[in-house]
SESENU-805830 format. One line per field, with one value per atom (N, C-alpha, C, O): x, y, z; atom name; residue in one letter. Coordinates in steps of 0.05 Angstrom, whole numbers, always signed. Example, Ala and Ser with C-alpha at 12.3 -4.5 7.8 and 13.67 -1.06 7.14 Angstrom:
REM residues 2
px <- (+264;+246;+264;+285;+257;+273;+258;+268)
py <- (-114;-90;-66;-66;-45;-21;+1;+23)
pz <- (+156;+156;+156;+169;+142;+143;+157;+161)
atom <- (N;CA;C;O;N;CA;C;O)
res <- (A;A;A;A;S;S;S;S)
REM end
This chain:
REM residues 89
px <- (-1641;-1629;-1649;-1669;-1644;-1673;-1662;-1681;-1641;-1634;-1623;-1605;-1642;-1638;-1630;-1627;-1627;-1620;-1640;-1637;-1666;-1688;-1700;-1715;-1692;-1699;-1677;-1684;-1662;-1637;-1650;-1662;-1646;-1664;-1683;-1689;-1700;-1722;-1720;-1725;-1712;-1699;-1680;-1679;-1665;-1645;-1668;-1670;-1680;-1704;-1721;-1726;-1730;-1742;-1731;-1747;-1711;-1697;-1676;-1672;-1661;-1644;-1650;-1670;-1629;-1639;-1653;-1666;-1648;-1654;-1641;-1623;-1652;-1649;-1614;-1606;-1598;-1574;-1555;-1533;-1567;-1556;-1550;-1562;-1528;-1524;-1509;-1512;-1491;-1470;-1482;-1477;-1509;-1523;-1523;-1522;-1523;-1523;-1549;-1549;-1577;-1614;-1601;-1601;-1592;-1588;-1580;-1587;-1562;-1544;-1557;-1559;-1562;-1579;-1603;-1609;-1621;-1638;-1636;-1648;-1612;-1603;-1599;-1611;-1580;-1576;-1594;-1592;-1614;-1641;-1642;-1630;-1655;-1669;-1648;-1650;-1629;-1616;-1609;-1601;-1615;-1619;-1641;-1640;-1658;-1694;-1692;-1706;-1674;-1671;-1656;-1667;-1630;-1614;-1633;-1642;-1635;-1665;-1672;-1666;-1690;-1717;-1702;-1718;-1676;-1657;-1652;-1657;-1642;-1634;-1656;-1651;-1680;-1693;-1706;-1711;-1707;-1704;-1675;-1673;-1658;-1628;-1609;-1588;-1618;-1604;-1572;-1554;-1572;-1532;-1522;-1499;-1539;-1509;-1498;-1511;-1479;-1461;-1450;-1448;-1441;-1432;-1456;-1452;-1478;-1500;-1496;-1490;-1501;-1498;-1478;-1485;-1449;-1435;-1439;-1432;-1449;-1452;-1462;-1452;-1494;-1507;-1502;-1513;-1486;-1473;-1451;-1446;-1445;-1425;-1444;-1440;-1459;-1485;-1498;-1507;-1501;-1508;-1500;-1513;-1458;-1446;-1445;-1442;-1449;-1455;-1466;-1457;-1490;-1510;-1507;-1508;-1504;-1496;-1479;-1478;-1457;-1439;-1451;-1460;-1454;-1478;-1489;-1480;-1509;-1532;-1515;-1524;-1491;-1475;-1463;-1462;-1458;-1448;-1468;-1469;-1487;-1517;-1528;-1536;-1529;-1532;-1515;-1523;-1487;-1462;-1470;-1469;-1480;-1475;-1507;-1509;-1526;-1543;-1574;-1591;-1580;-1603;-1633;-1649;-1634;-1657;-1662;-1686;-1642;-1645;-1644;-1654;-1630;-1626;-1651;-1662;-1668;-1694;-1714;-1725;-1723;-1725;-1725;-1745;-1697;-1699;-1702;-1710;-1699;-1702;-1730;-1738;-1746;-1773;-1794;-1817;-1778;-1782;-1782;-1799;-1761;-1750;-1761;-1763;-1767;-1780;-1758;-1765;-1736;-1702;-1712;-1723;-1708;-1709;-1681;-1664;-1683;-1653;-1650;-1628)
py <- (+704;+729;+744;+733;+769;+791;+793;+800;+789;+789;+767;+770;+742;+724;+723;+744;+697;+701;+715;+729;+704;+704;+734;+742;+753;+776;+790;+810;+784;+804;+800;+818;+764;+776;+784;+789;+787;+807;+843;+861;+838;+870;+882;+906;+862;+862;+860;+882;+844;+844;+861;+865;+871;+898;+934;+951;+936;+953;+948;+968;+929;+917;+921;+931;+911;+905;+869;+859;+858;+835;+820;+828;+800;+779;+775;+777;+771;+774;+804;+804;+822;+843;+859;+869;+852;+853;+883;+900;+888;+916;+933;+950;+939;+968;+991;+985;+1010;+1030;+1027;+1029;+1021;+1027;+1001;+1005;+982;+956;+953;+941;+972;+963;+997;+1001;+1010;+1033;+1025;+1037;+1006;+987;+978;+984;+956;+941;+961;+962;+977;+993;+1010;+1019;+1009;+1032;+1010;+1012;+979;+969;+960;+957;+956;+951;+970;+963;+996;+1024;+1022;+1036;+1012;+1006;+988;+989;+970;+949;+958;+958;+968;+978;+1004;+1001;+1015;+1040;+1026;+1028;+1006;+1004;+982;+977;+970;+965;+975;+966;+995;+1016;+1030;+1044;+1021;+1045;+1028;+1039;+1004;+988;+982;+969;+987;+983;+1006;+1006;+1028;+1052;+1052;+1066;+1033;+1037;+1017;+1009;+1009;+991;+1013;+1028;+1013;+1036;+1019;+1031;+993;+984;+984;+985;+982;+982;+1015;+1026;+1024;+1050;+1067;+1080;+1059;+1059;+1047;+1057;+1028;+1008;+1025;+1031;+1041;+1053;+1079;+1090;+1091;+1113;+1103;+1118;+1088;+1072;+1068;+1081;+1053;+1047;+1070;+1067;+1088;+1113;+1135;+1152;+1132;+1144;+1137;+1153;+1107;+1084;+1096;+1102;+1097;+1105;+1130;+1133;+1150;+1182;+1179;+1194;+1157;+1158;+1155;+1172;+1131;+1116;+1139;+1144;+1156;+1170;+1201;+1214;+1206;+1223;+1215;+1228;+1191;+1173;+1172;+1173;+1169;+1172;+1200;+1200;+1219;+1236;+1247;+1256;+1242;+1256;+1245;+1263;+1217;+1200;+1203;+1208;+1198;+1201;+1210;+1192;+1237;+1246;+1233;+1228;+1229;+1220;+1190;+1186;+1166;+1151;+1157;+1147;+1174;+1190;+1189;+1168;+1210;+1216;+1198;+1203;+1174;+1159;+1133;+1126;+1125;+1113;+1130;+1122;+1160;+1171;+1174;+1173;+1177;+1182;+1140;+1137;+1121;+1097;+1085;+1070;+1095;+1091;+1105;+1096;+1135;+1151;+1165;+1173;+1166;+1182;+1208;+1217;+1224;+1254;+1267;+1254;+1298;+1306;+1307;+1313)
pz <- (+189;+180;+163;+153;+161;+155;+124;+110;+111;+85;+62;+45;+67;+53;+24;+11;+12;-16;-38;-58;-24;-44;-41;-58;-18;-10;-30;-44;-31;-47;-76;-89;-88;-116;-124;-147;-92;-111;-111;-126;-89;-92;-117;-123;-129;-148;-174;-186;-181;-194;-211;-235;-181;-175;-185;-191;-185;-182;-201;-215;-206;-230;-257;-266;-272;-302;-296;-313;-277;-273;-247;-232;-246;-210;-211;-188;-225;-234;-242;-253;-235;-247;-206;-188;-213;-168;-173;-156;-201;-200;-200;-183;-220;-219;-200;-176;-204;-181;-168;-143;-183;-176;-154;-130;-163;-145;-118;-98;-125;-97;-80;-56;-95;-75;-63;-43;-72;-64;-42;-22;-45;-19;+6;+28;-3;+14;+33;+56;+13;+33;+45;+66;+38;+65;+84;+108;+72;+95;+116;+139;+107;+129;+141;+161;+140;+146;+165;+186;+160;+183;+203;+225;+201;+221;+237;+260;+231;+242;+257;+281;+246;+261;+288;+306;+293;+304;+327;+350;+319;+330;+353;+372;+343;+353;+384;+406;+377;+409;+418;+439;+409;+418;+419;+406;+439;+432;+438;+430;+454;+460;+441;+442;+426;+408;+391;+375;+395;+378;+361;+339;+358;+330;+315;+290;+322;+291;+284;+263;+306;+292;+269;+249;+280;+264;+235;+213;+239;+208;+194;+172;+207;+193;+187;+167;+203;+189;+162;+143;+165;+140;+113;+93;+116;+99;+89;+67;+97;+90;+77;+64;+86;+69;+38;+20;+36;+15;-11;-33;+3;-11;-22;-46;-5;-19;-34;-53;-32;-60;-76;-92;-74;-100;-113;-136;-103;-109;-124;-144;-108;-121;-156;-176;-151;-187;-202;-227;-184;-210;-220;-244;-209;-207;-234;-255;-226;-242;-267;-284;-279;-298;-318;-342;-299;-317;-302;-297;-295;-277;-280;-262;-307;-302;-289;-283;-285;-273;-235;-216;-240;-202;-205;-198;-216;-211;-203;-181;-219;-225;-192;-179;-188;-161;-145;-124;-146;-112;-110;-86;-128;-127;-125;-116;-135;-132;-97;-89;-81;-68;-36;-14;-50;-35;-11;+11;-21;-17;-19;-40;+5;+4;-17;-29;-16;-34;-54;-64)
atom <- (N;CA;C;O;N;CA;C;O;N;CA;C;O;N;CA;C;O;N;CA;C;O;N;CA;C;O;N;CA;C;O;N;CA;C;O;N;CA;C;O;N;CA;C;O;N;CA;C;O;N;CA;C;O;N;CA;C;O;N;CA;C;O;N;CA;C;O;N;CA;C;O;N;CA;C;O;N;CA;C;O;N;CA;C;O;N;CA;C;O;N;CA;C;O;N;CA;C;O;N;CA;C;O;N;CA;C;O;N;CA;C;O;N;CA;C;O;N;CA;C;O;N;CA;C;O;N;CA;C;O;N;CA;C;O;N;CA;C;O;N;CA;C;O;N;CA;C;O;N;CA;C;O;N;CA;C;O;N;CA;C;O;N;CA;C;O;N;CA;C;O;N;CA;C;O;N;CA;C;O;N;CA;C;O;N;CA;C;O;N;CA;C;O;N;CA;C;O;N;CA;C;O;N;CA;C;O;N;CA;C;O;N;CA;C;O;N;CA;C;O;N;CA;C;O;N;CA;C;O;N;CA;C;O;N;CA;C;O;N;CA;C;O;N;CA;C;O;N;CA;C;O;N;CA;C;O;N;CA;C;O;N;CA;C;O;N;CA;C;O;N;CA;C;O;N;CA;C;O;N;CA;C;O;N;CA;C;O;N;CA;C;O;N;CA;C;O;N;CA;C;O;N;CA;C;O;N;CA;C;O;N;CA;C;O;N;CA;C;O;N;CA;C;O;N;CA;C;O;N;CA;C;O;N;CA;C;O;N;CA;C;O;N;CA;C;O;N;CA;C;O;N;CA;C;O;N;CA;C;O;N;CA;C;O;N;CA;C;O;N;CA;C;O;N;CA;C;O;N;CA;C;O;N;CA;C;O;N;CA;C;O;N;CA;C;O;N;CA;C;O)
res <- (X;X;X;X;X;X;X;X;X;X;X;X;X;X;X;X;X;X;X;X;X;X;X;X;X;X;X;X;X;X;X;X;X;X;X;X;X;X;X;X;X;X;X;X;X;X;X;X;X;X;X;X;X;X;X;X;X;X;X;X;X;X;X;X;X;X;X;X;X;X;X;X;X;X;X;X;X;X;X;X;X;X;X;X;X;X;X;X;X;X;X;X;X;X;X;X;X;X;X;X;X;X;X;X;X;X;X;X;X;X;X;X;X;X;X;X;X;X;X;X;X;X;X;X;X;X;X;X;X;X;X;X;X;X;X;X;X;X;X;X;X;X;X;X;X;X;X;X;X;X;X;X;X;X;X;X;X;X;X;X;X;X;X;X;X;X;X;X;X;X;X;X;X;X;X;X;X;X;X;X;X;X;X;X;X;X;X;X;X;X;X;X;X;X;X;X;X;X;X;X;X;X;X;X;X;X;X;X;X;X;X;X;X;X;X;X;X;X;X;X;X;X;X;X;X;X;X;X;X;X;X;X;X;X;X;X;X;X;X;X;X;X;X;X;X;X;X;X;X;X;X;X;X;X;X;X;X;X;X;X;X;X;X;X;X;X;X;X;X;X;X;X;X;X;X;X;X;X;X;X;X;X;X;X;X;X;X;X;X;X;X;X;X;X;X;X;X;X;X;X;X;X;X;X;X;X;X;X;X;X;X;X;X;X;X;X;X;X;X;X;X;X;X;X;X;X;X;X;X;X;X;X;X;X;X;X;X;X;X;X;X;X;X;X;X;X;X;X;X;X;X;X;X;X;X;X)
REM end
């Protein structure tokens, strides 16, 4: 599987207050990009699976929430992961 345990804490890590800190918004907007990175690049030899697709339209809406709560709550951290992240918008 492309998202093991040890791949999540470093991403969580990375992007976290720490390898344990899974609620954060930087965190889970994290996950979320690569896990859009994977479904993409998926996708892009598997054009008729329409259930990944769907996922990733799901996954995506995800994230714009996310990025909308950060945004509302405190900008300079928006700023901050979208420019970390490399998130257009």
């Amino acid at each position: 599987m492309y998202l093991t345990k040890e791949v999540k804490e470093e991403i969580f890590a990375k992007h976290g207050k720490g390898s344990n800190d899974t609620g954060s918004a930087e965190g889970q907007i994290a996950l979320f990009t690569h896990r859009i990175n994977h479904l993409t690049e998926h996708l892009k030899k598997n054009r008729k699976d329409f259930n990944t697709e769907r996922s990733l339209v799901k996954l995506v809406g995800k994230r714009r929430s996310l990025l909308d709560y950060l945004i509302k709550k405190d900008i300079l951290r928006y700023r901050a992961i979208v420019k970390e992240l490399g998130l257009r918008k």
